[in-house]
C-alpha positions as CSV (number, residue, x, y, z in Angstrom):
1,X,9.8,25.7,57.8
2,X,12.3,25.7,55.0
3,X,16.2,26.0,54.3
4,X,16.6,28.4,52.0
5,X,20.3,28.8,49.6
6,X,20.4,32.0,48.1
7,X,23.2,31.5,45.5
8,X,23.7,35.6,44.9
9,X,25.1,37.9,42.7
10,X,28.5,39.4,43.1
11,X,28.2,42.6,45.3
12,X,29.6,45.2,42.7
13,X,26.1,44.7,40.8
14,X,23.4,46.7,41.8
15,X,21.7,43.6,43.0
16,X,22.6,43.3,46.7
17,X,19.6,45.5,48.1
18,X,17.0,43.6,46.2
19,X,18.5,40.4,47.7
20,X,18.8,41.6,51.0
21,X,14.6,42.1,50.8
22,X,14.9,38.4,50.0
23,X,16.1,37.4,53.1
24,X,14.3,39.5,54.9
25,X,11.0,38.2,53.6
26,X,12.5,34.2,54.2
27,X,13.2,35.5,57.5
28,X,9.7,36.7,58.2
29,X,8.5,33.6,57.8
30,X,10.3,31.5,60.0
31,X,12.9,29.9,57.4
32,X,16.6,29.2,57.8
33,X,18.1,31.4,55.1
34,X,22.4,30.5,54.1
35,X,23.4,33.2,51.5
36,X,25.6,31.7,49.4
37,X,28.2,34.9,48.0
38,X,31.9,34.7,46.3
39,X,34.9,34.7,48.1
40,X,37.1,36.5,45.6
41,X,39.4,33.8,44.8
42,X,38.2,33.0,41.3
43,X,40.8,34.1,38.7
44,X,38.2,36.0,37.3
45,X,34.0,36.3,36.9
46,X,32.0,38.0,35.0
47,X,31.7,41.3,36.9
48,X,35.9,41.5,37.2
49,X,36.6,40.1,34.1
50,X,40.4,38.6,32.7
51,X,41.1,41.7,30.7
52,X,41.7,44.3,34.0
53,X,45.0,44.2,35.5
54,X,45.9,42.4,38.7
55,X,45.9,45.2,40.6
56,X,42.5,46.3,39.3
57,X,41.0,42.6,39.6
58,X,42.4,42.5,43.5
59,X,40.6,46.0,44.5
60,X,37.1,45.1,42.6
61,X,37.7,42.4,44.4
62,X,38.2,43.9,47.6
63,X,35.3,46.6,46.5
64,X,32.3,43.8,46.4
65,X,33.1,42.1,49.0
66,X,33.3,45.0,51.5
67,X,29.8,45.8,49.9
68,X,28.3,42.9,50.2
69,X,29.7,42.8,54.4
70,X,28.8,45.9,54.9
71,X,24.9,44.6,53.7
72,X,24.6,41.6,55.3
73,X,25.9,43.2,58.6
74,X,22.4,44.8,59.2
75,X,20.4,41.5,59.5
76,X,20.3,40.4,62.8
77,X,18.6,37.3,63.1
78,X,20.2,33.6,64.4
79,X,17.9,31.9,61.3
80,X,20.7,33.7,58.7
81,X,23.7,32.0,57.7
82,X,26.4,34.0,55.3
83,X,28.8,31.5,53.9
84,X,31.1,32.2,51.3
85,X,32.1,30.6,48.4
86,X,36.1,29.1,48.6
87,X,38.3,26.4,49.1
88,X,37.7,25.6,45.1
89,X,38.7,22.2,44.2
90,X,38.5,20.4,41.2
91,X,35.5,18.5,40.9
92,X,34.0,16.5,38.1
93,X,30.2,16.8,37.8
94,X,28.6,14.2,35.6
95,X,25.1,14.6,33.7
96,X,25.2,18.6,34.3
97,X,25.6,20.6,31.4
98,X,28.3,23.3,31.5
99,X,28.9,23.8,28.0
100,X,26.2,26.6,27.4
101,X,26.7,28.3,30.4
102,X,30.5,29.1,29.8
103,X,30.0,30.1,26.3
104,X,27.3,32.4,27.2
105,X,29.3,33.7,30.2
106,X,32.7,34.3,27.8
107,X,29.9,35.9,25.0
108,X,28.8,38.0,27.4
109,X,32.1,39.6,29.0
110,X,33.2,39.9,25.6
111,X,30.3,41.6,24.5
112,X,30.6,39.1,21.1
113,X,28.5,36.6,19.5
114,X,31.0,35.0,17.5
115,X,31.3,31.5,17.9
116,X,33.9,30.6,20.6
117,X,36.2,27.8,19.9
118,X,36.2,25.2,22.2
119,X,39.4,24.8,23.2
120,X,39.8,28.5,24.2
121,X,41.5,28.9,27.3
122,X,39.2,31.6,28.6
123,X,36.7,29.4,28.3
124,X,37.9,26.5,29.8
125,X,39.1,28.4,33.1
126,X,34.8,29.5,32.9
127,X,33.5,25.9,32.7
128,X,36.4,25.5,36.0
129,X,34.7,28.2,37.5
130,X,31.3,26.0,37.0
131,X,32.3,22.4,37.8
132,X,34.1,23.8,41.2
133,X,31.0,26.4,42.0
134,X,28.4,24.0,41.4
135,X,30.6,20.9,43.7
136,X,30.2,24.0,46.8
137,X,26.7,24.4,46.0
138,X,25.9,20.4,46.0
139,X,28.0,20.0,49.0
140,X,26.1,23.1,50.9
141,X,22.5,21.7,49.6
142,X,23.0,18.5,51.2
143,X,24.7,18.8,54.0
144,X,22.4,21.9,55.3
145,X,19.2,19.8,53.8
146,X,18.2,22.9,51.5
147,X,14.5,22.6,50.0
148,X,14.5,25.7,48.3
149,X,17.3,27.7,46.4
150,X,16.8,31.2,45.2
151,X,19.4,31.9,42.2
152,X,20.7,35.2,40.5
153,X,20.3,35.2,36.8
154,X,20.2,31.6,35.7
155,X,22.7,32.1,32.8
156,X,26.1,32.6,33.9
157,X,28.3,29.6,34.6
158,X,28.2,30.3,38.9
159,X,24.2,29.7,38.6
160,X,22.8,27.8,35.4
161,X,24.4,24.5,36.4
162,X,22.8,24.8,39.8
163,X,19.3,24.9,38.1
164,X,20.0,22.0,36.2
165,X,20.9,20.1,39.5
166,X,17.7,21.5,41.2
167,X,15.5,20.0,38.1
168,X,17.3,16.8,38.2
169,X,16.7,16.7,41.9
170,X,12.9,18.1,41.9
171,X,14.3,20.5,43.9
172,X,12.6,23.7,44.2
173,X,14.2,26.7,43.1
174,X,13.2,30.3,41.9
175,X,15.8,32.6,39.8
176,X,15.8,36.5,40.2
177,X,16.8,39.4,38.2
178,X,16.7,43.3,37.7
179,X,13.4,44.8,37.1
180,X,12.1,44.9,33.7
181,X,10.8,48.6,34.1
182,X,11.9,51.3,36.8
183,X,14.0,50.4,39.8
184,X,11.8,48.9,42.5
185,X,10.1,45.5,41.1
186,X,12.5,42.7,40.8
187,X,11.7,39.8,39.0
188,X,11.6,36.6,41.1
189,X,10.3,33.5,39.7
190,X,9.2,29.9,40.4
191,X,10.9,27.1,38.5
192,X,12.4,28.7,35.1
193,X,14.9,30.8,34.4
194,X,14.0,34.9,34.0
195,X,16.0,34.1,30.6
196,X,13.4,32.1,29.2
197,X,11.9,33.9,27.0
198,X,8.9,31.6,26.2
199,X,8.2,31.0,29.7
200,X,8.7,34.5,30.5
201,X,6.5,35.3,27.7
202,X,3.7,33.0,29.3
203,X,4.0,33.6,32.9
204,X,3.3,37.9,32.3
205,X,0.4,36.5,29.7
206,X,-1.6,35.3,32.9
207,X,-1.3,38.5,35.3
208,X,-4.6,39.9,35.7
209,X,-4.5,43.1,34.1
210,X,-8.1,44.2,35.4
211,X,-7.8,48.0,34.6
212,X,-4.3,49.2,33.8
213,X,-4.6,49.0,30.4
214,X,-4.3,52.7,30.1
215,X,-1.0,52.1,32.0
216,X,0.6,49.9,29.4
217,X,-0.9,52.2,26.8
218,X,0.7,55.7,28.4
219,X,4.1,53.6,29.1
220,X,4.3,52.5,25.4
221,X,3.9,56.4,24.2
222,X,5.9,57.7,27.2
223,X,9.0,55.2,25.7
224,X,8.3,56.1,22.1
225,X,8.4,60.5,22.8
226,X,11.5,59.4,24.9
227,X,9.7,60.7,27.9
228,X,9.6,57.7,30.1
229,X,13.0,57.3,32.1
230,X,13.2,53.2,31.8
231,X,16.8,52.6,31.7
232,X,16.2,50.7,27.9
233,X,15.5,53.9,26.6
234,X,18.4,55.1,27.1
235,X,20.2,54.6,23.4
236,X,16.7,55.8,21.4
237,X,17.6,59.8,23.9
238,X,20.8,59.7,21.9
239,X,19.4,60.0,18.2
240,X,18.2,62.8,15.8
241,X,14.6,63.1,16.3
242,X,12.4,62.5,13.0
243,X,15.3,61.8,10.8
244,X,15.8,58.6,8.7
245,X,17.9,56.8,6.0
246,X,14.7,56.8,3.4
247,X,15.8,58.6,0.1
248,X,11.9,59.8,-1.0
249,X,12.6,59.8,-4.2
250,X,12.2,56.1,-4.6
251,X,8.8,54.8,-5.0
252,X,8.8,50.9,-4.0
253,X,7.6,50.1,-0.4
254,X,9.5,50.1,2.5
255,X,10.4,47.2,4.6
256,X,13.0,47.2,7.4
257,X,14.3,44.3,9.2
258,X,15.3,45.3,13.0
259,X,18.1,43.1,14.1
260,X,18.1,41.8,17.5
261,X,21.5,41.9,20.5
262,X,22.2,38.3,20.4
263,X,25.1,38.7,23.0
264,X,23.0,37.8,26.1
265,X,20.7,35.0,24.2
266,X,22.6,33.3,21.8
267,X,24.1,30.3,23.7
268,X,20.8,30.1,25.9
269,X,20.2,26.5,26.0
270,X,16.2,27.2,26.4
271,X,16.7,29.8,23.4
272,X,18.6,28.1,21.3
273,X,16.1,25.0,21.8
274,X,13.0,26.9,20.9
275,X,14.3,28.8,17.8
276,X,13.9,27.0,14.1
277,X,17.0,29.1,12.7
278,X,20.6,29.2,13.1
279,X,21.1,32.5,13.5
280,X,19.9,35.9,12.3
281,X,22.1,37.0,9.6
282,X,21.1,33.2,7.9
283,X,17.5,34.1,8.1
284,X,17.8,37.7,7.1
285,X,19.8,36.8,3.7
286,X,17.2,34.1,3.2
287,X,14.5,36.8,3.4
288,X,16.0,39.3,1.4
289,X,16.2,37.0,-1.5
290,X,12.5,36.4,-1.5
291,X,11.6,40.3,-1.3
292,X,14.1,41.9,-3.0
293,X,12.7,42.8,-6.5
294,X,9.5,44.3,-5.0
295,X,10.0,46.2,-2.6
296,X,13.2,49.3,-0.8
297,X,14.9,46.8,2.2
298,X,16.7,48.3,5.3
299,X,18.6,46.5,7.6
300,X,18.7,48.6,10.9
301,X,21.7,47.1,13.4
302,X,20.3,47.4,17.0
303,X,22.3,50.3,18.4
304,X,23.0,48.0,21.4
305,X,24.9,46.0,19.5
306,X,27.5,48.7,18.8
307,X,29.9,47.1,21.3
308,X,29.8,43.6,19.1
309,X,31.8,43.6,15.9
310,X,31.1,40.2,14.9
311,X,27.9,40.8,14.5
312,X,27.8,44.3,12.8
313,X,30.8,42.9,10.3
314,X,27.7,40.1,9.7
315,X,25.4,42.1,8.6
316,X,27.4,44.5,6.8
317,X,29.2,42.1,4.8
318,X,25.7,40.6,4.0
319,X,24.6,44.1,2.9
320,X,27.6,44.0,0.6
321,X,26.7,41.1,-1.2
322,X,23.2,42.5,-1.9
323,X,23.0,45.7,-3.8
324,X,19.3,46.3,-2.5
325,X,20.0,46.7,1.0
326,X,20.8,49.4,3.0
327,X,22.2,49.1,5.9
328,X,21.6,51.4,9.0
329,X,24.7,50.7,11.6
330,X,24.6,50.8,15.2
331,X,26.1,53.9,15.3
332,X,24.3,56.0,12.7
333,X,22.3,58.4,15.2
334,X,18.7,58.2,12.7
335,X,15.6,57.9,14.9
336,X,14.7,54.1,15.7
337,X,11.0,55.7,16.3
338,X,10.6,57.5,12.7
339,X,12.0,54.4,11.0
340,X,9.2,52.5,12.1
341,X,7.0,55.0,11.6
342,X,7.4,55.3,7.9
343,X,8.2,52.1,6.9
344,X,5.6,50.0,5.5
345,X,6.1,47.1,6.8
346,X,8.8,45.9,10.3
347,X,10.2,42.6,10.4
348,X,12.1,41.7,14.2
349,X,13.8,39.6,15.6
350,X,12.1,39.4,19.2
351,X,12.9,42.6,20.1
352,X,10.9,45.6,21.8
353,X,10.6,47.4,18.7
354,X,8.3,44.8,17.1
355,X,5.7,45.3,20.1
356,X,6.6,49.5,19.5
357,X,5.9,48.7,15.8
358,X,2.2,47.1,16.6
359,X,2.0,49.7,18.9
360,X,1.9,52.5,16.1
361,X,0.2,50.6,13.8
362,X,2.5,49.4,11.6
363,X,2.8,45.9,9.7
364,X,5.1,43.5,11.9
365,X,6.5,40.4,11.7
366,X,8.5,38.7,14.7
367,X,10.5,35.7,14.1
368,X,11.1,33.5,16.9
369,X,10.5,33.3,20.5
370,X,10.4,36.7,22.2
371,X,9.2,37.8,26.1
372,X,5.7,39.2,24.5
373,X,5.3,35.7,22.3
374,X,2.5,35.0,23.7
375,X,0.4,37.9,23.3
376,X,0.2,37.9,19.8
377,X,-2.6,35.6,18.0
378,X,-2.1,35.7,14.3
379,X,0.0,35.0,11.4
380,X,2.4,37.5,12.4
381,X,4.4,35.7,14.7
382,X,6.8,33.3,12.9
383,X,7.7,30.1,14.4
384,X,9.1,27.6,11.6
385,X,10.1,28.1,8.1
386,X,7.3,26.7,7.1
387,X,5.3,30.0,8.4
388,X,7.9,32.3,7.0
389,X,7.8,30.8,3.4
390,X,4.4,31.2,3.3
391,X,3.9,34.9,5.2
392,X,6.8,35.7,2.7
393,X,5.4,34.5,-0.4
394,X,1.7,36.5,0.5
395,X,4.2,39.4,1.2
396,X,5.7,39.2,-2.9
397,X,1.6,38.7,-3.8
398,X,0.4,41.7,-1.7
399,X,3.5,44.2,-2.3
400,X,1.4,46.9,-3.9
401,X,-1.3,46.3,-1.4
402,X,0.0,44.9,1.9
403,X,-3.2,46.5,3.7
404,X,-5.0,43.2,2.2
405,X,-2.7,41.1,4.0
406,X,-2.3,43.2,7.0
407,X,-6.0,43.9,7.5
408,X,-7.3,46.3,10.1
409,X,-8.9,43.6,12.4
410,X,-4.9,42.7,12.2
411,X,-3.8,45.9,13.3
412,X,-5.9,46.5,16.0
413,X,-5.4,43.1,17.4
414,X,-1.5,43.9,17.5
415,X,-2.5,47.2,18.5
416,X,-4.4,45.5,21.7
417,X,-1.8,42.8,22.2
418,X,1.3,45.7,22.3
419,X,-0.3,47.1,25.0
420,X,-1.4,43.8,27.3
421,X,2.0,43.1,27.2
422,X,3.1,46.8,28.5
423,X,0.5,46.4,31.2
424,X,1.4,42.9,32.1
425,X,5.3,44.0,32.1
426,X,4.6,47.1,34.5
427,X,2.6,44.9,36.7
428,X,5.3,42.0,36.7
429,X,7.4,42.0,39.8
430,X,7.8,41.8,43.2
431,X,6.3,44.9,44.7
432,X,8.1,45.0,48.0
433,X,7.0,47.8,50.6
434,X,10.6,47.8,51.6
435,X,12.6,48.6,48.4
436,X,12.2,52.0,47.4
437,X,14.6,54.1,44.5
438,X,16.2,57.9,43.5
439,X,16.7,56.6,39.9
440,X,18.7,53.8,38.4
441,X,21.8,53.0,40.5
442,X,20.4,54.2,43.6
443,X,18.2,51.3,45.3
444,X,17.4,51.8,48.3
445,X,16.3,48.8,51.0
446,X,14.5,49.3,54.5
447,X,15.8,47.1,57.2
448,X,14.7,47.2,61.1
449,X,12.7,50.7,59.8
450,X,16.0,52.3,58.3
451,X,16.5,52.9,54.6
452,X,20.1,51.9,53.1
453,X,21.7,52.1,49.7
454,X,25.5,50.1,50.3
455,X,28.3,51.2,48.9
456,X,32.1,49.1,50.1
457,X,34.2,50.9,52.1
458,X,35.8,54.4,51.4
459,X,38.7,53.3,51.3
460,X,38.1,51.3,48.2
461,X,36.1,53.5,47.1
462,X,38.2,56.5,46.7
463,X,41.4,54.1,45.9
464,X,39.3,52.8,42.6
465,X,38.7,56.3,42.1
466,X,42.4,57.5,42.3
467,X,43.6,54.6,40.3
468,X,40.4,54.9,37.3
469,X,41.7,58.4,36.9
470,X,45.3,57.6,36.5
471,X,44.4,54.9,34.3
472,X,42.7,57.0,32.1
473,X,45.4,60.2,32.1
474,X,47.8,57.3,31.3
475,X,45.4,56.0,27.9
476,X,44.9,60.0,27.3
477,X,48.6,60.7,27.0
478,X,49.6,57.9,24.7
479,X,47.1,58.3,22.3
480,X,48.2,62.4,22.0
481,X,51.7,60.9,21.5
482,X,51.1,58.0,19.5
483,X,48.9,60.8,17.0
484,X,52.1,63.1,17.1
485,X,54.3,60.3,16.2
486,X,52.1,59.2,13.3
487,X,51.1,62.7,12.1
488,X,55.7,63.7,12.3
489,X,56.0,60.3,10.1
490,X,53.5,61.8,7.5
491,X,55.4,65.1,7.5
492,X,58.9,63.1,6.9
């Protein structure tokens, strides 16, 4: 039997029923389980970030917690252990990287991928957070002789420096995350982090798909007629159905280059390892200069990047520079779908809409690692500059015939690939008989033959409420006055 750490998430994410399964299923077979959750006595974390008010910090605060007691109340077993995290203390960890977990962290509560100076002092109180989590953890691993640790996420700075101490340790450990489609099937795997794209990318490559092909096939149309209610969807609902940027008066070829939201990947250590650029905006201009003369070029700024300026002002000011671009911004509501539909050919940056592209039957290029990398089998994925140089060059050759490059045995075997990977993503998961959903938000998990969805105590509950709304009538009122002052200055 084993002695299990599960380091969780904090209870104000919609993870706590999927964790709660967890246990149960340790339980069930006869392990020790210590649930490892936060304390609220960190400054600040990533789901009750710096920027709220004290007063707002203290009651999410006192929101997730209540949550997460009100969970962990209904397992009754003597095997389970809930132990929270305080009593910080400054600790120095040596030979555990921090670095890339804080600047991911700060990135990621920001909702920005420009570089971070090192010095910052958000920053710094993140890699604090880390060095004093991960001394708790240590401390709790050895002195409970814990052989296998179950970790949320693997990227923030509360869990990624805890993986690193399980490798260095030959430690066994799984991470666990959302599912990737519909409510019900977290992700829960063995020895890499869900974040890892390439070994992401391989572990779904060997599920047997025996007969759901059809499945992948009917989710990949379902996603592309906005049918299908999978939550990353959700921006694609919002635009004008069939309409585009294309001006058809122009007669050269059409390539557009998808950008990718960098926000959650850039400071990935295993990311940033496996990828032979610096970033995006670098390999884009680099592309552009190669294809310019021959063919229409669109730059199309993922509308889920909307919420990071640094990167839109990037591309923008890259579209400036280069009279042959057009750029499509995250906000411009033209139909992601119809854009890849009439372009000739899709260059991506690891994103869903290069397997979409392959899908429909359009020429696509991905550059870099992605989570269906390893379900492609031809030139078409890009892993050096060496491969884009040349792919590039054939690109210039072919431009009034790029149906010589991108064959139809081509097509159809990104055709085939596109839809593996749907099928191997719908059958990914843990398929637990006890975790059951009404939609996204509303998880429900079955303990002692009784189905729950926790919420924190009503208290808190309608307080936040009370308090959001006040908040907001505040922001409403001195916005109409600050436009009343500005618009009585004009008149003067």
């Amino acid at each position: 039997m084993k002695n299990v750490l599960i380091v969780s998430a904090y209870g104000i994410y919609p993870m706590l029923e999927y964790e709660l399964d967890i246990i149960q299923t340790r339980l069930n077979n006869a392990h020790t389980v210590f649930f490892s959750y936060c304390s609220g006595v960190q400054k600040f974390c990533t789901a009750n970030y710096v920027t709220n008010s004290r007063f707002e910090k203290d009651l999410n605060c006192k929101r997730c917690l209540s949550r997460v007691r009100n969970g962990l109340a209904k397992i009754e077993s003597d095997k389970f252990h809930p132990i929270k995290r305080e009593h910080y203390s400054s600790a120095n960890i040596e030979n555990i990287n921090i670095d890339f977990a804080a600047i991911s962290t700060l990135q990621t509560v920001l909702q920005s991928s420009e570089p971070i100076d090192n010095n910052d002092i958000q920053l710094m109180e993140f890699k604090k957070i880390a060095t004093e989590t991960l001394h708790i953890l240590i401390e709790l691993i050895e002195k409970k002789n814990i052989n296998e640790v179950l970790i949320f996420n693997g990227r923030f700075v509360e869990y990624a420096p805890i993986i690193e101490y399980c490798v260095s340790k030959k430690l066994e450990y799984y991470t666990y995350e959302y599912p990737f489609v519909g409510d019900t099937d977290y992700q829960l795997v063995k020895q890499f982090k869900t974040l890892d794209l390439d070994k992401m990318s391989n572990y779904l490559k060997t599920i047997n798909l025996d007969k759901n092909i059809k499945k992948g096939f009917n989710y990949l149309e379902n996603r592309i007629k906005r049918s299908h209610k999978d939550i990353s969807t959700s921006f694609a609902s919002k635009q004008l159905i069939g309409h585009t940027p294309f001006n058809p008066l122009k007669n050269k070829k059409i390539i557009t280059i998808f950008t990718s939201t960098d926000i959650e990947f850039i400071s990935v250590k295993e990311i940033i390892e496996s990828r032979f650029f610096k970033d995006q905006c670098e390999l884009i201009f680099t592309i552009i200069n190669v294809i310019k003369n021959n063919y229409d070029i669109y730059i199309r700024i993922h509308p889920n990047a909307v919420t990071d300026k640094f990167h839109m002002q990037q591309i923008n000011n890259l579209g400036s520079s280069i009279p042959e671009v057009t750029i499509i911004n995250a906000t411009e509501k033209y139909d992601t779908y119809a854009i890849i539909s009439k372009s000739d050919l899709v260059i991506t940056f690891g994103s869903t809409v290069g397997i979409e592209a392959m899908h429909l039957g359009i020429p696509t290029i991905t550059i870099g690692t992605s989570i269906y990398n390893h379900f492609i089998e031809n030139f078409t994925k890009i892993s050096s500059y060496e491969e884009l140089n040349s792919i590039l060059n054939k690109i210039n050759l072919h431009f009034d015939s790029l149906h010589e490059l991108f064959t139809d045995k081509i097509i159809e075997e990104n055709k085939r690939s596109s839809v593996n990977y749907a099928s191997s993503l719908l059958l990914s998961g843990t398929k637990s008989p006890n975790v059951t959903a009404d939609g996204y938000g509303k998880i429900y998990v079955k303990i002692n033959g009784r189905k729950y969805n926790f919420k924190s105590d009503l208290s808190y509950r309608i307080l936040f409420s009370i308090y959001r709304k006040l908040s907001q009538t505040i922001k409403l009122i001195l916005t109409k006055n600050i436009f009343v002052l500005n618009k009585s200055e004009r008149s003067s």
